[in-house]
N, C-alpha and C positions, 0 to 999 in steps of 0.2 A: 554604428550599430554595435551593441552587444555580442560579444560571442555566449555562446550556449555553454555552461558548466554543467558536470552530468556525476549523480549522486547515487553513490550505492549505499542500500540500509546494512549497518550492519549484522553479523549472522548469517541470514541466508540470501542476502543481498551477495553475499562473493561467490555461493552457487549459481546465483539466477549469470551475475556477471560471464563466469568463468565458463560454464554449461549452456548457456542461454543469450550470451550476449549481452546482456539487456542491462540495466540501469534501469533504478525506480524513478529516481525523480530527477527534472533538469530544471535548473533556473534561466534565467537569462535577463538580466538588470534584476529590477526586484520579482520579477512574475515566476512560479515555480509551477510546477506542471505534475502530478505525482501519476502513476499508473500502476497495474497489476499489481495491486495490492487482496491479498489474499487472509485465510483463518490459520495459515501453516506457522509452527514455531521454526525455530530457527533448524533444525533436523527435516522442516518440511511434514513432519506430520501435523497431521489435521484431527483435533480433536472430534471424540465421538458427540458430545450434545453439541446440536446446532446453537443454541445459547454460547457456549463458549469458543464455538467455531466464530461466532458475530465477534463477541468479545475480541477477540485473539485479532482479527481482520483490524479492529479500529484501533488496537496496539499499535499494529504494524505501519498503518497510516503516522499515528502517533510519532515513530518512529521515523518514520522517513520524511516526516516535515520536518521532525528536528536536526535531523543531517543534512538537511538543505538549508538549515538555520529559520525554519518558521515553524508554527503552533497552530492549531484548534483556530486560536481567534485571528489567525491570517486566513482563513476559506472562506471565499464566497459562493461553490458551486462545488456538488459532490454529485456525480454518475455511479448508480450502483446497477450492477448486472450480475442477473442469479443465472446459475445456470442448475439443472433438473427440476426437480419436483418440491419444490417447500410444502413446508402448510399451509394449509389457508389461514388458520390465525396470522402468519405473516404477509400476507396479501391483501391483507385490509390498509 
């Protein structure tokens, strides 16, 4: 069996580490697993339009596939969870 490698984005991936514990994304053989992935830059602020809060979020994704050494076109499944109030244009 594979052991589990465990990937931190860099930037604010050494806070979430260091603060948090946490590790964004782990492999294990080829299967890579990403999580709490957020619209924060690497200071962790969160832009004001939610447009570029999305934007910012799929960077970060971006990002942490490529530290794990995969892309865009290695996903077959993506779970998104909002939390408060969006707009309705976005809930269609």
């Amino acid at each position: 069996m594979n052991k589990p490698k465990f990937f931190v984005t860099p930037g604010y991936g050494e806070y979430m580490l260091n603060n948090l514990h946490y590790s964004q994304a782990v492999k294990i053989g080829d299967h890579v697993e990403i999580s709490g992935q957020g619209g924060w830059d690497d200071n962790l602020q969160i832009p004001e339009s939610l447009a570029d809060e999305i934007a910012q979020a799929f960077r970060n994704i971006e990002r942490t596939l490529a530290t794990a050494g995969a892309g865009w076109e290695h996903v077959v499944h993506v779970n998104s969870y909002h939390v408060g109030g969006l707009p309705q244009k976005l809930m269609r």
